[in-house]
C-alpha positions as CSV (number, residue, x, y, z in Angstrom):
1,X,-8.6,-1.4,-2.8
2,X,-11.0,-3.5,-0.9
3,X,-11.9,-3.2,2.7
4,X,-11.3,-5.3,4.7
5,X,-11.6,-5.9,8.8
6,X,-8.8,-7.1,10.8
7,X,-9.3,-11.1,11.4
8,X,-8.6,-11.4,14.9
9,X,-11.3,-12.0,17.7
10,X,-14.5,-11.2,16.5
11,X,-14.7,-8.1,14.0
12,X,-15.5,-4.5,14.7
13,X,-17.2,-2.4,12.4
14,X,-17.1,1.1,13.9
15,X,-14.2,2.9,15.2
16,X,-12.3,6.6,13.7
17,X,-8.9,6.8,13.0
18,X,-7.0,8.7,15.9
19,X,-3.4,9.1,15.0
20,X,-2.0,10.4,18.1
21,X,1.3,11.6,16.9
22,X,2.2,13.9,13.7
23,X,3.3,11.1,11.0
24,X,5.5,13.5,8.7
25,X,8.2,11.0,7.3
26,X,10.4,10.2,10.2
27,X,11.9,7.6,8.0
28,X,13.5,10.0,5.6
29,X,15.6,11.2,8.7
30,X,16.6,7.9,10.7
31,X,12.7,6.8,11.7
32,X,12.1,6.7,15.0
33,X,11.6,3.5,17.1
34,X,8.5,2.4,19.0
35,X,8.1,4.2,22.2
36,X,6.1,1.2,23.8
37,X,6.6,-2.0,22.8
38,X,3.7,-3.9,25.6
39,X,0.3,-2.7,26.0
40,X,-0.2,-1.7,29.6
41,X,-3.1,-3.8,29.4
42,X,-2.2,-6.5,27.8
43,X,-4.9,-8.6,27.1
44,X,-4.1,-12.9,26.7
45,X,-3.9,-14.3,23.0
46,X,-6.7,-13.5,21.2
47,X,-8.6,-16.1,18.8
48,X,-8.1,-15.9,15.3
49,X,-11.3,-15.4,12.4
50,X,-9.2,-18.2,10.7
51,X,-5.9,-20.0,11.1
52,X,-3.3,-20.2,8.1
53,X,-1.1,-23.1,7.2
54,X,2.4,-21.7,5.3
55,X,0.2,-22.9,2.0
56,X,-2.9,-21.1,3.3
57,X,-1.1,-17.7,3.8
58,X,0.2,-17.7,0.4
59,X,-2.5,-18.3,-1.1
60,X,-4.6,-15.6,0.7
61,X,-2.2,-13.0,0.6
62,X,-1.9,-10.5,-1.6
63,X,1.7,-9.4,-0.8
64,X,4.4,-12.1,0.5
65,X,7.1,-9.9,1.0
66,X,10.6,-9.9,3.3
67,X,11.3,-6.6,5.0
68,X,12.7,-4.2,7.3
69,X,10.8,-2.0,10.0
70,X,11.8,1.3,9.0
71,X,10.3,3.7,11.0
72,X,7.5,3.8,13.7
73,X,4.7,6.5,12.6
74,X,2.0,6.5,14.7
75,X,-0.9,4.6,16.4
76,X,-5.0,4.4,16.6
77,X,-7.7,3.5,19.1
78,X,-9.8,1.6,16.9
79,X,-11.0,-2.0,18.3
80,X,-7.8,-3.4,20.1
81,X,-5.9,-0.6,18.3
82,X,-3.3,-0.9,15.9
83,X,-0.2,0.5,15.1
84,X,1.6,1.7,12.0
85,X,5.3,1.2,10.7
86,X,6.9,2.3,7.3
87,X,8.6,-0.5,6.5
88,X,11.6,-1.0,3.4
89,X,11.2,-4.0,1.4
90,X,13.8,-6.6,0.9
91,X,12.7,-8.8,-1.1
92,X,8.4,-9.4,-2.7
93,X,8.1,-12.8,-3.1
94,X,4.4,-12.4,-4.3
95,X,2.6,-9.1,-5.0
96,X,3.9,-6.0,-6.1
97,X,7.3,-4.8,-6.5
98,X,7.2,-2.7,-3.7
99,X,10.7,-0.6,-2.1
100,X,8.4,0.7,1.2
101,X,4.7,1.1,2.4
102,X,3.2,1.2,5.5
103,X,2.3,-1.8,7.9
104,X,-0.5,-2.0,10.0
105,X,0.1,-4.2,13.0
106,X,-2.3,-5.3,15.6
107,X,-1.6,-3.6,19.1
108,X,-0.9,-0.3,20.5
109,X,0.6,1.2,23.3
110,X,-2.4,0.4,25.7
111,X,-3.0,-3.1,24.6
112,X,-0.9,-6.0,23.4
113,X,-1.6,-9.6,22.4
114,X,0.4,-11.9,24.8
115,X,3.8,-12.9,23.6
116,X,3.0,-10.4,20.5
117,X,5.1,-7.5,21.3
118,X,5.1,-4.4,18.8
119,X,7.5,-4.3,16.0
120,X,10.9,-2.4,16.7
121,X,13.1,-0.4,14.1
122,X,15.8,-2.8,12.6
123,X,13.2,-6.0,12.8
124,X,13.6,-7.7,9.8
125,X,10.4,-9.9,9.3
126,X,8.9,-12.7,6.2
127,X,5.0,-11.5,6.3
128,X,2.1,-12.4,4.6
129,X,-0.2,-9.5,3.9
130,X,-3.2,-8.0,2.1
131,X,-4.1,-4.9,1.3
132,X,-6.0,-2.3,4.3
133,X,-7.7,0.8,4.2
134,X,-9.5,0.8,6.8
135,X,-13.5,0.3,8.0
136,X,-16.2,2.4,6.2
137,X,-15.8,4.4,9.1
138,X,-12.2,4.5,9.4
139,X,-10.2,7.0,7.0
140,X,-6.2,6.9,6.7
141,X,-3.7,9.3,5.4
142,X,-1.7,6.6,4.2
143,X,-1.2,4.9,0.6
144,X,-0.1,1.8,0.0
145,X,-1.1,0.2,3.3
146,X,-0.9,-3.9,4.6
147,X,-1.8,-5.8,7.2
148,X,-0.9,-9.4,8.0
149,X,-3.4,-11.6,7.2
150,X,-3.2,-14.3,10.7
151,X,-2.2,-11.4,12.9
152,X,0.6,-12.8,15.2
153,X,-0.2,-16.2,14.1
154,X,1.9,-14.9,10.5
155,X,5.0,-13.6,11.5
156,X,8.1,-14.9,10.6
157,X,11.6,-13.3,12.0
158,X,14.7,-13.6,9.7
159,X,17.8,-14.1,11.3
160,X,21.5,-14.5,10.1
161,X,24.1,-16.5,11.9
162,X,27.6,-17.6,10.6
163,X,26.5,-16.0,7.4
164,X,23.3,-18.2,7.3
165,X,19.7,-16.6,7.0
166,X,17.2,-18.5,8.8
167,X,13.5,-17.7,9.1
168,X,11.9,-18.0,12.7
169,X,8.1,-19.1,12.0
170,X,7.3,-17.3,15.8
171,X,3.9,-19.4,16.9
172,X,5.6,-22.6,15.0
173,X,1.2,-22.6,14.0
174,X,2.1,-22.1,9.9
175,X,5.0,-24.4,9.4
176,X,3.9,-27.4,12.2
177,X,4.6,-30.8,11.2
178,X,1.2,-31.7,13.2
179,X,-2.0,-31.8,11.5
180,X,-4.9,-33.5,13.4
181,X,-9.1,-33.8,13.0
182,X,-11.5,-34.6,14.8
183,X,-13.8,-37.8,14.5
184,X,-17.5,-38.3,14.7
185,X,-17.2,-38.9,18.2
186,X,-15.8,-35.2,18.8
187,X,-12.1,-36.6,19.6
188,X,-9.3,-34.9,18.3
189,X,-6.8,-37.6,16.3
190,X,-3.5,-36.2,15.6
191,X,-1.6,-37.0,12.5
192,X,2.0,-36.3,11.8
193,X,2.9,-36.1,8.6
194,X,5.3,-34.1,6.0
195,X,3.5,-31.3,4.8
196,X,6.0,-28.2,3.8
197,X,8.8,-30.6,3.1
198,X,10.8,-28.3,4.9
199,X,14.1,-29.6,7.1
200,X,13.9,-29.7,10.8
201,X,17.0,-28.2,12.4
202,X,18.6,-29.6,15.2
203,X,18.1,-28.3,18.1
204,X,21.8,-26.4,18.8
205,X,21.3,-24.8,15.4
206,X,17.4,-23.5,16.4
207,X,18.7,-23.0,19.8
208,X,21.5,-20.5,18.7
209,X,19.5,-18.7,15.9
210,X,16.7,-18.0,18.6
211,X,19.5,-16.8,21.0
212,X,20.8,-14.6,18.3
213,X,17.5,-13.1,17.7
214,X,16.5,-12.4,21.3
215,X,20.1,-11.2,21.7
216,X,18.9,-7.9,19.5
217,X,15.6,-7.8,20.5
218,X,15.5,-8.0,25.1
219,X,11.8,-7.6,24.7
220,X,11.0,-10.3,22.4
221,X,13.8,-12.7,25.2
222,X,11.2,-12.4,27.4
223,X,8.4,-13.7,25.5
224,X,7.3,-17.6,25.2
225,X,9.7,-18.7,22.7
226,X,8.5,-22.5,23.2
227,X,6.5,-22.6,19.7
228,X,9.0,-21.0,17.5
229,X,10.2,-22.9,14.8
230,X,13.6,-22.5,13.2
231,X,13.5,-23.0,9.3
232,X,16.2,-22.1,6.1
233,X,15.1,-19.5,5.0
234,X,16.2,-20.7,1.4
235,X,13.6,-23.2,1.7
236,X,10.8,-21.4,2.9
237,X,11.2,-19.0,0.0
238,X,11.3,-21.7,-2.4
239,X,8.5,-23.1,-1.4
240,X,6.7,-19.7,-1.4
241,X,7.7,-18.7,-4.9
242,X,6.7,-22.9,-5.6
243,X,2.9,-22.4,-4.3
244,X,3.1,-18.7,-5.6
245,X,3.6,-20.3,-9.1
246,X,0.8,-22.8,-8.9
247,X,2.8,-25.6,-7.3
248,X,1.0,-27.8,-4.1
249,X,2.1,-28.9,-0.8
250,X,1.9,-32.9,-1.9
């Protein structure tokens, strides 16, 4: 398993895992949710080592997988902190055929990203993830551990309404219709153009599946909700399973 350092703000090498509560199972016997779902000091949206188109985070991730949060465990004090979830798998649409392991999420109960609250029991989430054990000086009682590659940047909320799935691309960053560059002369140009070939919703259909969402989740409600994106989550995992196969965005 390699190691690998959380890409978010600029990387920490140093740092002991600190589980603070005894992680025996809880999932086997209901799970148990997350106790605090905001840092008390929350700390504004942090830069990322890289930022992933949908395309990007396929193709960097060892695991793209649909699942449920099954169970809080536990949490660590190690850079920004993190916290860890057992999580049941829906649904691997690259990776192993997994049916649980444990997801690392940036973020504990002292510290939050901004409009990135923790992951509650019942969330049921598309995420693109590799594989984490930690720092050289980090050890983990865990197997079978992810994290998500882009942080918060990555997460995708799956919602059903009127017996329709839809998948919520949460910082609308992977899934944008907007790609720009900038010139010689340091200006940004924007370009729109096609990329995912995914359909836009209108807006009473986004509008309601974000309601619905926000509905189960008052936390989340509160949050900036002005980037999400509301996609089919038919189309999204064909187009997964398209690039997973050696298919392109063009």
């Amino acid at each position: 398993m390699r190691k690998k350092l959380l890409q978010i703000g600029v990387p920490a090498v140093c740092g002991v895992l600190l589980l603070i509560l005894t992680i025996a199972a809880p999932w086997k016997s209901g799970g148990k949710d997350t106790p605090v779902r905001v840092g008390t000091q929350g700390i504004t949206e942090s830069s990322l080592h890289r930022f992933y188109d949908l395309e990007d985070a396929i193709l960097h991730s060892d695991l793209v997988a649909d699942i449920t949060i099954a169970s809080w465990l536990g949490e660590n004090s190690y850079f920004l902190g993190q916290t860890y979830f057992n999580v049941k798998v829906n649904n691997v649409l690259k990776g192993a055929a997994l049916e649980e392991f444990i997801l690392v999420q940036e973020g504990n109960s002292k510290s939050t990203v901004r409009n990135y609250p923790l992951f509650q029991k019942g969330d049921r989430l598309l995420l693109f993830l590799n594989e984490y054990d930690g720092t050289t000086d980090e050890h983990t009682d865990f197997d079978t551990v992810y994290w998500i590659i882009g942080a918060y940047s990555t997460v995708m909320d799956i919602q059903s309404v009127d017996g329709t799935l839809y998948a919520i691309d949460r910082w609308g960053g992977m899934t944008s219709e907007d790609r720009g560059y900038h010139n010689e002369d340091g200006l940004y140009i924007e370009v729109i153009k096609p990329r995912h070939d995914l359909t836009t919703l209108d807006s009473a259909t986004a509008s309601r599946t974000i309601q619905r969402r926000d509905e189960a989740d008052p936390v989340l409600a509160q949050m900036d909700n002005s980037r999400n994106r509301v996609l089919l989550y038919d189309e999204v995992l064909n187009y997964v399973q398209k690039i997973n196969k050696g298919g392109t965005a063009e």
